[in-house]
C-alpha positions in Angstrom: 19.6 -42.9 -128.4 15.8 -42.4 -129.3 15.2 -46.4 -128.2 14.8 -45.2 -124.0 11.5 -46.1 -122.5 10.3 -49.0 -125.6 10.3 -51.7 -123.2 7.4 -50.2 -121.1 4.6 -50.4 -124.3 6.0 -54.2 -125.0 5.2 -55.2 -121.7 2.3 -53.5 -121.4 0.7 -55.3 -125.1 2.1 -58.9 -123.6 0.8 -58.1 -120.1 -2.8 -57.1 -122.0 -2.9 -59.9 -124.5 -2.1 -62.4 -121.3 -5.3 -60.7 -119.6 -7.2 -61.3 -122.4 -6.4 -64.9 -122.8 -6.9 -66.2 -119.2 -10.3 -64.3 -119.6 -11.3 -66.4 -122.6 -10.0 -69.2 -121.3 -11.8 -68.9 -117.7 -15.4 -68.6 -120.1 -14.4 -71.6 -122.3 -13.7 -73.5 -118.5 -17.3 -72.5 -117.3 -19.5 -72.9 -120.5 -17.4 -76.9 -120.5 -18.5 -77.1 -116.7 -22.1 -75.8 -116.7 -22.3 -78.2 -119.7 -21.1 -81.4 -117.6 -22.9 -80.6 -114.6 -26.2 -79.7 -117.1 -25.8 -83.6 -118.3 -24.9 -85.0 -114.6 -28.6 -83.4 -113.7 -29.9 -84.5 -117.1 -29.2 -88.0 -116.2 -30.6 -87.8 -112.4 -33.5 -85.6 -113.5 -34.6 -88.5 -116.2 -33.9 -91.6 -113.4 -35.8 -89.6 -111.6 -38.8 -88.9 -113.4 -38.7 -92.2 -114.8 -39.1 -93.8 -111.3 -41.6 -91.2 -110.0 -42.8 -88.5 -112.0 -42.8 -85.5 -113.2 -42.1 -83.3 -110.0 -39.1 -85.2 -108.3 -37.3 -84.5 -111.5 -38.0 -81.0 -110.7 -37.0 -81.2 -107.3 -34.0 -83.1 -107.9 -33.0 -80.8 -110.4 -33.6 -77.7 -108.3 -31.6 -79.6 -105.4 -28.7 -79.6 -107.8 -28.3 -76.5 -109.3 -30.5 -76.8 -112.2 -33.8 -76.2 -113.8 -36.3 -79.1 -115.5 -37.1 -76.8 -118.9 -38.8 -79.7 -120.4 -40.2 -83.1 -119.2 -41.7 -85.8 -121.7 -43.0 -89.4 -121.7 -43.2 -91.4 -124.5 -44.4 -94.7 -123.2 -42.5 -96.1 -120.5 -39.7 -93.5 -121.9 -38.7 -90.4 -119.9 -37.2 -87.4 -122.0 -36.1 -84.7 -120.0 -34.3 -81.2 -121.1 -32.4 -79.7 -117.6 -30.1 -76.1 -117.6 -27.9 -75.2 -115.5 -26.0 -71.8 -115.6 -25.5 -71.1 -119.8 -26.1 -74.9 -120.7 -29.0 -77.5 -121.4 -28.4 -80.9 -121.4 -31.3 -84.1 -122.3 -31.2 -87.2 -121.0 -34.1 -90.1 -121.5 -34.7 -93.6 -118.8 -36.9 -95.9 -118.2 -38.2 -97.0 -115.2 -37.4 -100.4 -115.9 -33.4 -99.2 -116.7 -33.9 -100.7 -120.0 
């Protein structure tokens, strides 16, 4: 008659471990969507500086949630680095889309 009142730690461990895994899960989600939207303002950022210069990619980046970390030309080549919340992304253009 000693097995009264086992149910309560059980459901207690499954309730913790299901806490626990939708707050893993909900990081995992927003390190995958800081990461897309880090290459969606990546891609603008580098079209952007491309076309013309240096501070639109900044602004366009700031517009969108992000920050220009590192802008490069190499040519007619435009190499940017963008992050946004716990990601960077790079992305490179040309003016001429080539």
């Amino acid at each position: 008659m000693r097995e009264r009142g086992q149910a309560a730690p059980l459901v207690l461990i499954v309730l913790s471990v299901t806490v626990l895994m939708l707050v893993v899960i909900s990081a995992v989600g927003r390190a995958v969507m800081d990461r897309a939207r880090a290459q969606t303002v990546a891609d603008v950022s580098a079209l952007a500086g491309a076309v013309t210069g240096e501070s639109e990619a900044a602004d366009l980046a700031a517009a969108n949630g992000g920050e220009l970390v590192s802008f490069e030309t190499a040519g007619e080549v435009v190499v940017v680095i963008v992050a946004e919340g716990i990601a960077r992304a790079s992305a490179a253009a040309t003016a001429s889309g080539e």
